[in-house]
N, C-alpha and C positions, 0 to 999 in steps of 0.2 A: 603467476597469473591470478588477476583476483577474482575468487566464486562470483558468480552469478548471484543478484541478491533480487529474493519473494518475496512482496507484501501480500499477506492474505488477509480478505477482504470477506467477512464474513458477517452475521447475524446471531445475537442469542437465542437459538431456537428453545433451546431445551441443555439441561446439563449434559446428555448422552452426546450431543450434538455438538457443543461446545467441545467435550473429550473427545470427539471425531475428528475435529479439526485439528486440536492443539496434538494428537497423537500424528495426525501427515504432517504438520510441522518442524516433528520429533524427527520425523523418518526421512523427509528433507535435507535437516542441517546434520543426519547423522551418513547422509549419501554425500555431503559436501555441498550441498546448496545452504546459501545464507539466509534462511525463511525467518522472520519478522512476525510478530502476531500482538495483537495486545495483550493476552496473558501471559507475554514475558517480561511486561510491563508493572509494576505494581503504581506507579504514579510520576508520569515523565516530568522531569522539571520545566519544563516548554509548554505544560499542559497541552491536555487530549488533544484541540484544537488542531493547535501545530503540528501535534506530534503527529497527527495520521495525515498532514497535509506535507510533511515533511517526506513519510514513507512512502505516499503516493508518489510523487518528483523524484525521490532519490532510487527506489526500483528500479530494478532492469523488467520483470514483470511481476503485473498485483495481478493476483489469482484471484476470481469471484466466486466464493462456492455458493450455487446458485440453488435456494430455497424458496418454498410459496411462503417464506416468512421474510426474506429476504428480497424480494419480489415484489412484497408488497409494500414493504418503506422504502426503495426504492422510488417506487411509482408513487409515494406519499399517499397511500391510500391505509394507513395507520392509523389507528387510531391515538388522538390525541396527546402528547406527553412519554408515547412508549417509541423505544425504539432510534431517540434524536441523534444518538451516536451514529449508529449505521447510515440515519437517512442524508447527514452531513459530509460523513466517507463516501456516501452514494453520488452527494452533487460533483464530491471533487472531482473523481472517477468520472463524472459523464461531462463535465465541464473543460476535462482534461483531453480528453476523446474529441469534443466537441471542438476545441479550438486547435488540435493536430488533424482538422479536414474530417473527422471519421473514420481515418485510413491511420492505422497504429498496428503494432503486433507485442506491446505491451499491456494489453491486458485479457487477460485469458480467460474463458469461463471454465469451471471445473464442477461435475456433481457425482454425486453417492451412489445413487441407482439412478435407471433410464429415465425415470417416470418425473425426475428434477428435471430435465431438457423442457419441460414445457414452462420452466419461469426462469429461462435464461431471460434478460433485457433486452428490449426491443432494440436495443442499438447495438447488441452483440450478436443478435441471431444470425449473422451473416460469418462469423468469428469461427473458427474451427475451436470444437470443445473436447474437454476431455473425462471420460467418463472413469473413476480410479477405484471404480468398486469390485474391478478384477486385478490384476499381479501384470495384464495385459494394457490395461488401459493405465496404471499406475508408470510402466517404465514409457508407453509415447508419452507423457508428461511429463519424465524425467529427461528424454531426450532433448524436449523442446528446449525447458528450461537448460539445459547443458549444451546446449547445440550440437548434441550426436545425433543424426537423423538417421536411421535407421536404412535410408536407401539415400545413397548420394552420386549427385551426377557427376558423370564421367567427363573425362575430356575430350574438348570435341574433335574430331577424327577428320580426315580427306573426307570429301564427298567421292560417290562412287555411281558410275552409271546406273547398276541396277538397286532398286532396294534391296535390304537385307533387314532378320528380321534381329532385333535391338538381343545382344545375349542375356541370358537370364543366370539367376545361380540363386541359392539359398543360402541360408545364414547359417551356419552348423559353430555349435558350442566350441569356445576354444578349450577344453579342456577334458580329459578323457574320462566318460559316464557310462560305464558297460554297464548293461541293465536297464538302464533307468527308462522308463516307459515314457511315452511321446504326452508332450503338454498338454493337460487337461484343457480341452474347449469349451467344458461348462463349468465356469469356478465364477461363486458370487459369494460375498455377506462374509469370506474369511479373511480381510484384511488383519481383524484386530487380534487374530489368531496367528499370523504369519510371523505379525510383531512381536507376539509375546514369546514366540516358539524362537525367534530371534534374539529375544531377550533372554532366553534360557540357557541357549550356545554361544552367548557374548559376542552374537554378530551386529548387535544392535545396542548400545546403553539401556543398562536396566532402571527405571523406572527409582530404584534404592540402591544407591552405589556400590552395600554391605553385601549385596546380592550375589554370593557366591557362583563361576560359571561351571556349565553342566558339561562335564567331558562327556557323559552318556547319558541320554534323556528319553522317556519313553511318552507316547500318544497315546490316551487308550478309550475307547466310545461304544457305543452301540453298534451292530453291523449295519450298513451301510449309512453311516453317520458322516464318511468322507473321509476316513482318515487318509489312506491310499492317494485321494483327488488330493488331498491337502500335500501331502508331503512330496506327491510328483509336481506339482505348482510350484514347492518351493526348490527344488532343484534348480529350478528355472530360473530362478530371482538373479539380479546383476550383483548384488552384495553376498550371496550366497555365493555362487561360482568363485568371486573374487576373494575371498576368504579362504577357501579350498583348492588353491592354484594347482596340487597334485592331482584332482580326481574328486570323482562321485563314483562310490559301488554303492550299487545295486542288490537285495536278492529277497527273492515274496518266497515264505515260509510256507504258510497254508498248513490246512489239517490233515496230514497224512503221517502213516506207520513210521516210527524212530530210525527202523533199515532203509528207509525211503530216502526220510529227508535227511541223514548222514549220506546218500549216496547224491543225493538230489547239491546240498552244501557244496562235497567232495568236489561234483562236477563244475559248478559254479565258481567256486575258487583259481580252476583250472582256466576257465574259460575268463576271469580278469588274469589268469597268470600270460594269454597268450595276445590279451589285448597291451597288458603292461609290458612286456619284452618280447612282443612279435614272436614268441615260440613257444613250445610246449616244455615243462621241465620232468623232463624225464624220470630222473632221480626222486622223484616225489611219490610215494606210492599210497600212502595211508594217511588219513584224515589230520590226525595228531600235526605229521610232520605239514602239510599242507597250513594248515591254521599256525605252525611256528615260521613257515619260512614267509609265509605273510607279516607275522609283528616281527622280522627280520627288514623285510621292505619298508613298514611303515614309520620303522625308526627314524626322526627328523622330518617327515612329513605333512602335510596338512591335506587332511583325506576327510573328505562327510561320506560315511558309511551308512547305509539306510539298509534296515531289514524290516521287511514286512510280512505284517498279519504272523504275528508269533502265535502258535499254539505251545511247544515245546519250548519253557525258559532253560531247558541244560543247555543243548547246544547254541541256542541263540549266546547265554549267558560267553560261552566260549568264543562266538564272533565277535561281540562286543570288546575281547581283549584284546584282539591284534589291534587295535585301534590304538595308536600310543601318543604323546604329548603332542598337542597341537592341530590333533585329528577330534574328529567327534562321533559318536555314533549315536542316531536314532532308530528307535524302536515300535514299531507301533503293533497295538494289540487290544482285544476286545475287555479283558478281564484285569480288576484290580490287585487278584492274585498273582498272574503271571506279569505282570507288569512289576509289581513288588520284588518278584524273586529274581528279575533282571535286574533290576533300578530300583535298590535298597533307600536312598533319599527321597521321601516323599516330596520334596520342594522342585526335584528334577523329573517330576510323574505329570504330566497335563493332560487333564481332564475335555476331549472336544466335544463340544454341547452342539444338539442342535440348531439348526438355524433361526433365526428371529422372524416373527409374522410377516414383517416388510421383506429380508432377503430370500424366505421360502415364496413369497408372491412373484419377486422377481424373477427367480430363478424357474420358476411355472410359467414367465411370461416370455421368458426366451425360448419353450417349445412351443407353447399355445397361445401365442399373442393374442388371438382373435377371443379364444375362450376367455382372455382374463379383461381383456379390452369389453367386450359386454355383457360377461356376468362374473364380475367384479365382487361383489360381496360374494357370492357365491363358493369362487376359487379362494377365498380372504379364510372363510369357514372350512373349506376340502384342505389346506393346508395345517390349519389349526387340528382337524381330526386325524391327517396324516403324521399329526404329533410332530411336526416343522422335521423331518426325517429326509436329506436329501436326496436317499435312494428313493423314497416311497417318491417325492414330490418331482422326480424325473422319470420314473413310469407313467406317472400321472397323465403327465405333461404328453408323453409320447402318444400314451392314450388319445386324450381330448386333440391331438392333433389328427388322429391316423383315420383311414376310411369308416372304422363303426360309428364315428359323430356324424355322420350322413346315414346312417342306420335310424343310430336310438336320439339321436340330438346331444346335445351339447349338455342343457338341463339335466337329461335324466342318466345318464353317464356321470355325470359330477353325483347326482344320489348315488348310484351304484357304487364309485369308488369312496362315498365316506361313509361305506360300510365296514370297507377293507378287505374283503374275503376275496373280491374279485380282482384286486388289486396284488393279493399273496398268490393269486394264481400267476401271474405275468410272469414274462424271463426279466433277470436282472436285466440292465443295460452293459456289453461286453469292458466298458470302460471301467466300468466301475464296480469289479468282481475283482478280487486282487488274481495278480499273476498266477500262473500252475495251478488255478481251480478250471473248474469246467467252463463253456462258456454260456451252457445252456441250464446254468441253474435258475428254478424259480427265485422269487422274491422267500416268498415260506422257507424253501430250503435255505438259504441263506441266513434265514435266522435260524432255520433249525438246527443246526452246528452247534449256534451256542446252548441248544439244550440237550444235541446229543452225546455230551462230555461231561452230564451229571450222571449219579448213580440213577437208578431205575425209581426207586424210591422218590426222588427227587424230583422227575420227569412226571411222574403220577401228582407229587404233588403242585408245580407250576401248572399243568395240564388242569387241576382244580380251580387255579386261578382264573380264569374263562368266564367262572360263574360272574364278576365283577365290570362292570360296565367299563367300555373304553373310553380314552379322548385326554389324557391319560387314565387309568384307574387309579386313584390314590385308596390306600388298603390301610386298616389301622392292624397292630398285632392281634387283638381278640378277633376281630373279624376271620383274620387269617386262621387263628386256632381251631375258627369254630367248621372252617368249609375242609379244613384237613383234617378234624377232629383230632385234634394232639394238644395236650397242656399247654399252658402258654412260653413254658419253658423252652419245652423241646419244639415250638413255633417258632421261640426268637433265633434257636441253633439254624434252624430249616431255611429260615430267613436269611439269617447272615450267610450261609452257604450263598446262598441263589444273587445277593448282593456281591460278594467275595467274586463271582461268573461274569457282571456286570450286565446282568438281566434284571434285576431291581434296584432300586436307588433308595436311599435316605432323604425323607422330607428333612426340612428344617423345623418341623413339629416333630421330628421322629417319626414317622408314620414312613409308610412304605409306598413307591411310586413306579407303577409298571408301564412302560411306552404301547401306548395303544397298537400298535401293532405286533410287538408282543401280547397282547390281550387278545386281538384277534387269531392270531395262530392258537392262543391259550386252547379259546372257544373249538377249536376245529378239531384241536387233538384229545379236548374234554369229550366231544360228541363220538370220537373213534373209540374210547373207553367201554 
């Protein structure tokens, strides 16, 4: 059967943009679709011309990823001399349209975030589009293009005197995921994270052929930076499932006492034991033998093992090994230390940054449409001093949605929240707390965790850091020596501790970078002093 073949039909907006495109092109031909792009092109012997009037006609469908840059040579409202390649792809495409009646289902419009829907082409706006800036909206495009529809009609049946009403059913995973928590509904801006974390597990072509793959890989970010939303997303994925035909386990670690989480593991285990062979094993009675007769099972299997929010790298370090050839395990965790001392190769450790000004707005506009729809710059700045933090920028969000904006307004709640204070008082969102913690923790406490597993000392001195303005605070080392009053010596040990926790960063000056809302929690706990 031959693949379905894409022409993508894009714009040079920008090099980030240009890399957006040719990475869904990657991810395409790497699902089995035969995607087509001009930078696979270095210079067609049929020149440009043909070449793109060839790939127009020869497509089963050309994707338009649909930009106000592309939008606008399109509509020839370009300026002069910029742009001639697209605006030429643009006539054939509407020329081609134009003379199959209007009525085609070869060619499809496709964009990044919502806020592209408004420079689809007037001759597509009738076209059903697809929007592939979630894991959700990426697989209805992949259906389309493969013709899996995701709901398909049945056969048709007798008629029957009376109605009845049509059965329903749900889609349930083919393959056994104990644990694994239900698909994140707010997932934006981690496409190109999905990829790489793809490319880490050799679920996806890596980018450098030499690029060794990660039998066991670790995530590791600020608290509520998503790692949790990230990696229950990617359970989800169709090439993920398909790659792990044995299974997905499951198990959220969290910060609790060594007897806990050995008994907490112990139980867990059990409980894939009864989903893997419908029973209980009896004979199993201590942790040891539990965690052997598991790399006993996963002998010749292909199993994605995910453990989350590690405090403790021993015993995570011990899950990690029942994992054996052809399985994989991920890790995710807040500190570059315990990350380290699971996932010894720094090449299989990925670093998740937060989000970008454009996916932090997006993701603000999917609770608060109305808030971001008319004060626009406004939410642009409350994102930016929420330090692009998806936990912060979905309290927000629920905020400026819920009864108080008919209180205080809309305005001056956006002040109050880029202050931050009022914003560490909120509860987290229960989604996005990882598993076996409370559900009712604040936002504060949430990050307080990671300052309540330094020495005392250490707690006093982050607590000093307060003194420095948020949005982020970037800190030099003197600065630092001079508000803890310690040499500059025993500042860079102080430092690197609190770095090592993954509560401060490394500029690329060297200087030190605190997340504005760790600066605001700084503040609160400097004034309890």
């Amino acid at each position: 059967m031959r693949p379905p073949r894409a022409f993508i039909s894009y714009s040079h907006d920008s090099e980030p943009h240009k890399e957006r495109v040719l990475a869904l092109a990657d991810r395409l031909r790497a699902d089995g679709v035969d995607a087509v792009i001009d930078r696979y092109e270095a210079s067609p012997a049929i020149g440009w011309v043909h070449w793109m009037q060839e790939q127009v006609s020869d497509a089963d469908v050309v994707l338009i990823i649909c930009t106000e840059t592309y939008h606008r040579r399109m509509m020839k409202h370009e300026s002069p001399g910029l742009g001639l390649g697209g605006t030429w792809e643009g006539g054939l495409i509407l020329n081609s349209f134009y003379l199959g009646g209007m009525v085609s289902t070869k060619f499809v419009p496709v964009v990044f975030q919502p806020q592209d829907a408004n420079w689809i082409l007037p001759a597509f706006a009738g076209v059903t589009r697809y929007d592939i800036g979630s894991a959700q909206g990426y697989e209805a495009l992949y259906r389309r293009l493969t013709n899996q529809p995701h709901v398909t009609r049945p056969e048709l049946g007798r008629l029957r005197a009376m109605p009845v009403r049509a059965p329903t059913w749900q889609a349930r995973p083919t393959i056994r995921m104990p644990g694994v928590p239900a698909a994140p509904k707010l997932f934006v801006g981690r496409d190109g994270d999905m990829i790489a974390i793809k490319q880490l597990i050799g679920v996806l072509p890596a980018d450098n052929p030499a690029t060794d793959v990660a039998p066991a890989a670790s995530i590791m970010g600020l608290p509520g930076v998503g790692k949790t939303t990230l990696v229950s997303a990617l359970t989800y994925e169709p090439d993920i499932q398909a790659s792990y035909p044995d299974g997905i386990l499951w198990i959220a670690f969290g910060q609790m006492r060594s007897a806990d989480l050995r008994a907490t593991l112990f139980s867990t285990l059990s409980d894939w034991a009864l989903d893997w062979e419908g029973g209980e094993d009896v004979s199993v009675q201590t942790l040891p033998k539990a965690l052997q007769r598991w790399r006993d099972r996963l002998v010749n299997r292909r199993v994605l093992l995910m453990i989350d929010d590690v405090w403790d790298p021993g015993l995570a370090h011990h899950l990690v090994g029942i994992a054996g050839d052809g399985s994989t395990a991920i890790v995710t965790c807040r500190t570059p230390i315990v990350a380290g001392q699971i996932i010894p190769q720094s090449a299989h450790r990925y670093q998740l940054q937060e989000l970008s000004i454009a996916d932090g707005v997006a993701l603000l506009a999917r609770l608060a449409p109305a808030a971001v729809a008319d004060y626009r710059d406004d939410c642009v700045s409350l994102v930016e001093d929420l330090g692009r933090l998806p936990l912060a920028i979905v309290v927000a969000g629920r905020m400026l949605s819920a009864d108080r904006v008919r209180v205080s307004g809309v305005r001056s709640l956006l002040s109050q929240l880029r202050n931050g204070q009022i914003l560490l008082r909120e509860n987290a969102p229960v989604d996005m707390v990882p598993l076996m913690q409370e559900t009712s923790l604040s936002v504060a406490a949430l990050l307080q965790r990671s300052v309540q597993v330094l020495e005392p000392d250490q707690q006093v001195r982050f607590a000093k850091l307060g003194v420095f303005a948020p949005k982020p605070a970037t800190i030099e080392l003197s600065q630092m020596a001079m508000v803890w009053q310690d040499e500059e010596d025993r500042a860079a040990v102080a430092a690197g501790d609190l770095v090592d926790h993954g509560i401060l960063q490394v500029t690329a000056d060297g200087d030190f970078q605190l997340h504005a809302l760790f600066t605001s929690l700084a503040t609160g706990m400097l004034q309890a002093l």
